[in-house]
N, C-alpha and C positions, 0 to 999 in steps of 0.2 A: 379386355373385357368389353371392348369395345362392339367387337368384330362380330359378325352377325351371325357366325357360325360357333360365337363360344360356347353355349349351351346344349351344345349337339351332345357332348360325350358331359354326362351331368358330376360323375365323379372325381372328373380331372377339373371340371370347372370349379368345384368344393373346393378340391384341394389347392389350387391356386388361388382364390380367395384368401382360406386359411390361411397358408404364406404369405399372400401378401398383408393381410391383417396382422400379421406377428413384426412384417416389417417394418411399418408403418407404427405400431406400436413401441417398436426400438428405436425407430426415426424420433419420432414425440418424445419421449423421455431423455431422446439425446439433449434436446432443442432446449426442451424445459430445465435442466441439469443446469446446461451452459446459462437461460436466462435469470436462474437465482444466482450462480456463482456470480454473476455482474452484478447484481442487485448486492448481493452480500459485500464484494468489493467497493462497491458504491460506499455504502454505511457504513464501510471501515475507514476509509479515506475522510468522510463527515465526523466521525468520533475522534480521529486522530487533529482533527481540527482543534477539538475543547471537548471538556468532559462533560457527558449528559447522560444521566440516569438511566433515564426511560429509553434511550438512544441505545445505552450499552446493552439493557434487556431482551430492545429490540433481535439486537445485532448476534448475544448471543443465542438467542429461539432459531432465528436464521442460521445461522452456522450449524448447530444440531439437527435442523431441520436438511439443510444440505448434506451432511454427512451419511444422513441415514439414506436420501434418494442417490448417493453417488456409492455406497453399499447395496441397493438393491440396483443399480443398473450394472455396477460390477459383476454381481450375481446373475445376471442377464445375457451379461458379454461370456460368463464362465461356462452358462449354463448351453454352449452352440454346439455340442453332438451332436451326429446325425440325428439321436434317436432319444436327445435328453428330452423335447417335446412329449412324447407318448404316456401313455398311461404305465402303469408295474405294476409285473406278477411276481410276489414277493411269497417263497417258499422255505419255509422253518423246521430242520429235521434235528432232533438233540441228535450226540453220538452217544458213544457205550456208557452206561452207569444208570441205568433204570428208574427210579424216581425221584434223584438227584437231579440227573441230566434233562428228563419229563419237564422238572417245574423249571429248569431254568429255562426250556425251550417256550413256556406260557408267559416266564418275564418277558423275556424278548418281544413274543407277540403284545404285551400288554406296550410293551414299549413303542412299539412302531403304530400301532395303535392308538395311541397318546400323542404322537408323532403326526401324524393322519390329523388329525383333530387340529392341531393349533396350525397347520396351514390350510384348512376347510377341504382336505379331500377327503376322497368320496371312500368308503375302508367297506367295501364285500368281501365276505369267504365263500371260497369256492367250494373247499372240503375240509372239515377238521376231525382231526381222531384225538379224541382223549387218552388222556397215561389210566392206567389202572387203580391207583393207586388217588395220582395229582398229576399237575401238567398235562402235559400232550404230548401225542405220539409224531404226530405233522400238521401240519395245517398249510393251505395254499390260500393268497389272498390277493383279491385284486385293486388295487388303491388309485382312482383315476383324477384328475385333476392336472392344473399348468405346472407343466416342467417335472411330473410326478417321476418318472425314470430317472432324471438328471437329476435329482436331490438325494437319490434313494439307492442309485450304482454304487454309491460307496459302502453300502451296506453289504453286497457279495463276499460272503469269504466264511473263515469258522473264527468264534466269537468266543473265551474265556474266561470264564467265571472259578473265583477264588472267595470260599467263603467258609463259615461256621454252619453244616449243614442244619436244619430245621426239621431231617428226618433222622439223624441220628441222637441216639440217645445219651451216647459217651460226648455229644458236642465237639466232636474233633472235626478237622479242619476239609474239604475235600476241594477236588478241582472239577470241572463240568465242560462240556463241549456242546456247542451248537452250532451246525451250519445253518447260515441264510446267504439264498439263490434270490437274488433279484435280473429278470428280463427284462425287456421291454414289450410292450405289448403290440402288436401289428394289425395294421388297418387291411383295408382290401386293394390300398393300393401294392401290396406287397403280395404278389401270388407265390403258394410253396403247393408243391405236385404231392401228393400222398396217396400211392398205391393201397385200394381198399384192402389187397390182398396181405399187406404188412401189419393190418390191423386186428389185434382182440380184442374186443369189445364185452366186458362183464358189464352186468345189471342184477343191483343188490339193495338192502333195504337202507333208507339213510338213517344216521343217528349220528350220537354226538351235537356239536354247537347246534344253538339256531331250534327249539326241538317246537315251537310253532310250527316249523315248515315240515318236521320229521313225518312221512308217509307211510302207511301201513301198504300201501303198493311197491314194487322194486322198482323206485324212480332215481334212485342215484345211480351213477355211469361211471366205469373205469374204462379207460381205454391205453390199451399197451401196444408200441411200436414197435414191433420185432426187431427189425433190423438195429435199430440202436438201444431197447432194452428201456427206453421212456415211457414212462409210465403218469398220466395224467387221469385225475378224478374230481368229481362235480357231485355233489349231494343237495345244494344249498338251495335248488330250485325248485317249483314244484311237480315239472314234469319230467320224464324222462327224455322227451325231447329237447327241452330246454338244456338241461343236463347234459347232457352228449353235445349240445352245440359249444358249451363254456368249454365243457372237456377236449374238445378238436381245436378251440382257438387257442386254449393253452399250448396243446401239441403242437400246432402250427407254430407258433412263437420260441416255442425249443428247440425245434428244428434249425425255425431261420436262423436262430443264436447261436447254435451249433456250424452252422455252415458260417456264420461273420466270425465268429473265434477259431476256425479252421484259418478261414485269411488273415486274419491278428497277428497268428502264432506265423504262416509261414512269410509273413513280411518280415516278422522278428529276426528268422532263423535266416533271411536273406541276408539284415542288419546286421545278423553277429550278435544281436543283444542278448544278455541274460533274463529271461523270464521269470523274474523275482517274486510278482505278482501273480502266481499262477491259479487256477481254479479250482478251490480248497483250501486256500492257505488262510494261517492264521491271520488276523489285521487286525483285532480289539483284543484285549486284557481287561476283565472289570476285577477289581478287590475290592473286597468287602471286608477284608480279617487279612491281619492285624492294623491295616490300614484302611484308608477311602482312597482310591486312584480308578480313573478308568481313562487308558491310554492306547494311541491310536496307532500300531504297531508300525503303519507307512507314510506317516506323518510326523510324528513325535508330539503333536498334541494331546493332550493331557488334563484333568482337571479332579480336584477330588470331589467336586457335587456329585455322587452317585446317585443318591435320591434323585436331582435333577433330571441325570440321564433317562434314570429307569423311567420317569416320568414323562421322557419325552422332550428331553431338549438337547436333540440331534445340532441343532444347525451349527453351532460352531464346528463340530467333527463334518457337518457336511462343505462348509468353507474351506477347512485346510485340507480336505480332500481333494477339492476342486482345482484348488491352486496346486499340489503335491502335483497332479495329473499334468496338468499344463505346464508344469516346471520337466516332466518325464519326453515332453514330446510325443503323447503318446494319449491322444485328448478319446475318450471312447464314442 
């Protein structure tokens, strides 16, 4: 930073900042970690001296007080994919069962949405279609904030729900399917080539969420990649230029995702290894009837607060996620 020439190319100079600020940020909390666990050892060796009250009060504040900074530097150290920094594009499609499958695709969203909330990130939708009936048909959503990919990759896969439906009238029992696509989302230090000629480009009227922004002009944008069949859409903005730009940075970040899970899989297939966790697969169970469980099909964690969950208390499933990952060898 020194160097007289660092400022020439201004976006490589950002981004080396940014890293270096992330590291220097991980340096600190190392430093700090270490100088309360001495401090806490200190106070223990002093109580174990003689018994003092206000001493033992101390000591235990301190020790829960370290626990929790040596939890969130854990979380730190777990959180070093390439690409666990970046913002997430988190996409919610029910499968087959109509407006069974609809509302549990709007828990989900309310869920991760709730989720969003208690770590202050930033929760836009890109595009959302309503169910007919109730729920919704998809929704694309952009959730920005530190570490927001890396909390939120565990969330990739299809999700099942076991309950007492609320649209049936006999009250019997039904099973439901949702997938959720979480990407990462990519900066411009990341160039992807996209032949205009690969593209169709529809323009239609927006509706659905958000209906302040809803425009009586065609300002929502779809845009479809031919060659792979990707299909990305932007309603939420107020113009159609705007809209076509979310729409192409989502494209872009499917693409790249496609080409880094292209290298994933053929590094695997070098390894030998079985692809267990492949893209679509099951990885949650939530019950509602005859029980409360909602368990983490690649983990084995588990818990019956379902309320909790729905409500957005991810982080233990995003913990034993974390660790499951780094226990596979196989860190994303």
């Amino acid at each position: 930073m020194q160097e007289p020439s660092f400022w020439d190319d201004q976006e490589k100079a950002q981004n080396l900042i940014s890293e270096n600020n992330l590291l220097k940020e991980k340096r600190d909390s190392f430093l700090s970690l270490q100088e309360n666990y001495q401090n806490a050892m200190t106070a223990l060796e002093l109580l174990r001296e003689g018994p003092d009250q206000e001493l033992q009060k101390e000591v235990e504040a301190d020790l829960a007080k370290l626990q929790e900074e040596f939890h969130n530097y854990e979380m730190d150290l777990l959180l070093s994919g390439k690409y666990d920094n970046h913002n997430a594009l988190l996409e919610i499609h029910p499968g087959a069962g109509g407006t069974e499958a609809m509302d549990w695709g709007q828990m989900l969203f309310r869920m991760y949405q709730r989720y969003a909330d208690s770590r202050n990130f930033k929760f836009e939708i890109n595009n959302y279609e309503p169910g007919e009936e109730a729920g919704l048909k998809s929704v694309s959503v952009r959730i920005s904030g530190k570490n927001a990919y890396g909390l939120l990759k565990s969330e990739n896969g299809v999700h099942r729900l076991v309950r007492i439906s609320p649209f049936d009238s006999a009250k019997r029992r039904h099973t439901s399917f949702a997938s959720v696509e979480v990407i990462p989302e990519i900066d411009d230090s990341i160039k992807i080539d996209i032949n205009p000629k690969d593209l169709r480009i529809d323009v239609y009227r927006s509706s659905g969420a958000g209906g302040q922004h809803i425009n009586k002009t065609s300002s929502a944008v779809r845009i479809t990649h031919l060659p792979t069949g990707f299909v990305t859409t932007s309603q939420a903005q107020r113009s159609q230029l705007q809209n076509r730009e979310t729409a192409m940075n989502e494209l872009r970040a499917k693409l790249f995702h496609l080409e880094e899970e292209k290298k994933r899989q053929h590094k695997q297939e070098l390894k030998g290894d079985q692809m267990e966790n492949g893209w679509g697969s099951q990885i949650r169970s939530y019950v509602f009837h005859p029980y409360n469980l909602v368990k983490d099909l690649r983990t084995g964690y588990e818990t019956s607060d379902t309320s909790g969950v729905m409500d957005g208390k991810l982080q233990p499933f995003v913990y034993a996620y974390l660790q499951w990952l780094l226990s596979q060898d196989n860190p994303e």
